[in-house]
C-alpha positions as CSV (number, residue, x, y, z in Angstrom):
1,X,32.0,251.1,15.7
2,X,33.0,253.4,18.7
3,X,35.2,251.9,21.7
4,X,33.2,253.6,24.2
5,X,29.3,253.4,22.4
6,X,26.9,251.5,25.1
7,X,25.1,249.9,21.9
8,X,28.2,249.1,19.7
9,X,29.5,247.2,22.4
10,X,26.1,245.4,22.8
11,X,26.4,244.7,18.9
12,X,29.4,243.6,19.8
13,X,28.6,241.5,21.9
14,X,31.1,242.6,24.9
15,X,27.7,243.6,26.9
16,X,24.8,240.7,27.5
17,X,21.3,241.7,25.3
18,X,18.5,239.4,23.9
19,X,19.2,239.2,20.4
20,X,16.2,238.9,18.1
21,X,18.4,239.7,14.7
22,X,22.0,240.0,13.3
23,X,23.2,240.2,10.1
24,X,26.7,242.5,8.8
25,X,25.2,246.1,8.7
26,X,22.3,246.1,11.3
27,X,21.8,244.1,14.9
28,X,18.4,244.1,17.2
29,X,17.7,243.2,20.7
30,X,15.3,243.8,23.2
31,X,15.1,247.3,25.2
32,X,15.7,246.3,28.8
33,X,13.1,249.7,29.7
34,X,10.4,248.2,27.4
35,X,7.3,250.3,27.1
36,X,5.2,247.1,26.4
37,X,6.5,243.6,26.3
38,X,8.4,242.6,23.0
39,X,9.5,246.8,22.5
40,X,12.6,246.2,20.2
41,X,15.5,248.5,19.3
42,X,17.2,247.8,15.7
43,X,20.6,249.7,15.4
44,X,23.3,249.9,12.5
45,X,26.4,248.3,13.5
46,X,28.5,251.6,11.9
47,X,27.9,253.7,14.6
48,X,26.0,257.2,13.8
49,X,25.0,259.5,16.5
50,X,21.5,260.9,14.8
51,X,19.2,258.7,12.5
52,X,19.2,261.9,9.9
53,X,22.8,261.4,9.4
54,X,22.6,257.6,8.7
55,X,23.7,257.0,5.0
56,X,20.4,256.2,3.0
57,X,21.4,252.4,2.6
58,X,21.9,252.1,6.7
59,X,18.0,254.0,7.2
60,X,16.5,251.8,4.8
61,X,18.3,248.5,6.3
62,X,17.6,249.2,10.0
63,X,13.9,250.4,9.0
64,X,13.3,246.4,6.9
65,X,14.8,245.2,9.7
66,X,11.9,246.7,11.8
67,X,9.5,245.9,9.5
68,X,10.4,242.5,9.4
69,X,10.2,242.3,13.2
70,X,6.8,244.2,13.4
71,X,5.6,241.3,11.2
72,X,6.9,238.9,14.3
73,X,6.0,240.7,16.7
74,X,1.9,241.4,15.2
75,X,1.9,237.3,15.0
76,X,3.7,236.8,18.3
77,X,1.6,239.5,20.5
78,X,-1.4,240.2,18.5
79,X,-1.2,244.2,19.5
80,X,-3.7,246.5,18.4
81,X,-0.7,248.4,16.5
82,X,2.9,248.3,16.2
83,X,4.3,251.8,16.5
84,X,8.0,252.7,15.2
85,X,10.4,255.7,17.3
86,X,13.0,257.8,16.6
87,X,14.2,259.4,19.4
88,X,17.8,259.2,20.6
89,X,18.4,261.4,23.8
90,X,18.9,258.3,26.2
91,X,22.2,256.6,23.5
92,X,24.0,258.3,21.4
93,X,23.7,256.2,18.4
94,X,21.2,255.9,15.8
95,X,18.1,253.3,16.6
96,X,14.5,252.5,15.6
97,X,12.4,251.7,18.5
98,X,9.7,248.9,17.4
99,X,7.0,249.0,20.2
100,X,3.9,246.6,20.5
101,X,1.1,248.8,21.0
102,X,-2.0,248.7,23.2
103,X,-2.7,252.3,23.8
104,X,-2.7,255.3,21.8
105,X,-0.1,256.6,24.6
106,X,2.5,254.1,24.4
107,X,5.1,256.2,21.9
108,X,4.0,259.1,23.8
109,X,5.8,260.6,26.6
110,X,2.7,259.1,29.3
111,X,4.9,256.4,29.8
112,X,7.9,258.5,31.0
113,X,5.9,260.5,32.9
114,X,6.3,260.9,36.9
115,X,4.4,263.3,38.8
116,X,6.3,264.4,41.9
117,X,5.0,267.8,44.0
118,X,2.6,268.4,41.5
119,X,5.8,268.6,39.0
120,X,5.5,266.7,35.7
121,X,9.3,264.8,34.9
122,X,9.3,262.9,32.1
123,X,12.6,260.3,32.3
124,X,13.3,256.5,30.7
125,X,13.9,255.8,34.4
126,X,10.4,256.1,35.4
127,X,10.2,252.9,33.1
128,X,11.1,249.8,35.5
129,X,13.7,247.6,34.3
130,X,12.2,244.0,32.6
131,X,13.3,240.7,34.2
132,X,15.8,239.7,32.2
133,X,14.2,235.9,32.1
134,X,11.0,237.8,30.2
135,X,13.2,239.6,27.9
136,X,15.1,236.2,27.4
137,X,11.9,234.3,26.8
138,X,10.5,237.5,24.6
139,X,13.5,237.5,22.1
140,X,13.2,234.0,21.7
141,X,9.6,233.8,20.8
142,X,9.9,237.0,18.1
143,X,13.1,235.3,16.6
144,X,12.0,232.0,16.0
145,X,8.5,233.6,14.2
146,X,8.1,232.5,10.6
């Protein structure tokens, strides 16, 4: 793990999160900018800056790991879909976003979209925050799924 890593110290646990799963190798918790309600990010504890230079073993952990809270999160939320993400720019350490979907949009860059002056900007910050009492509530009900 790296000293300074915004997400090894959330596995950690030096910085607060909603936990939904935590085992030796991988650790999951709830993305504070969620696209839809119970949008999940599953890291690797070993901390790897790009998902294509995880070691096989760490990919295929982190991606059961999804799949096993996809599975939650289909019983828990009943979404039309539950998309998985790849993307990286905002943390520099490898994750797997697991986002409930209702739209076609929603792993699209729509949701990051702001329109300012007839200027498209497309920025996590155009996201508002969650309250952390729904992400609380949200990590709760996905982790205690059979």
């Amino acid at each position: 793990m790296s000293a300074s890593c915004l997400f090894c110290k959330i596995a950690r646990r030096e910085i607060p999160s909603h936990v939904v799963h935590d085992d030796e190798d991988s650790f999951a918790f709830m993305d504070i900018r969620p696209i839809r309600p119970g949008h999940t990010l599953v890291i690797p504890k070993a901390h790897v800056d790009h998902f294509s230079d995880l070691p096989d073993a760490a990919s295929t952990k982190v991606l059961m790991v999804a799949q096993r809270l996809a599975r939650k999160i289909r019983v828990t939320l009943a979404p039309p879909r539950v998309g998985f993400l790849v993307g990286g720019f905002a943390v520099p350490h490898a994750h797997l976003h697991v986002v409930p979907m209702e739209d076609g949009h929603d792993l699209t860059s729509q949701m990051y979209a702001k329109v300012t002056d007839g200027t498209v900007a497309y920025d996590i910050a155009n996201i508002p925050p969650a309250a952390p009492a729904g992400l609380a509530e949200m990590a709760v009900r996905i982790k205690n799924q059979a």
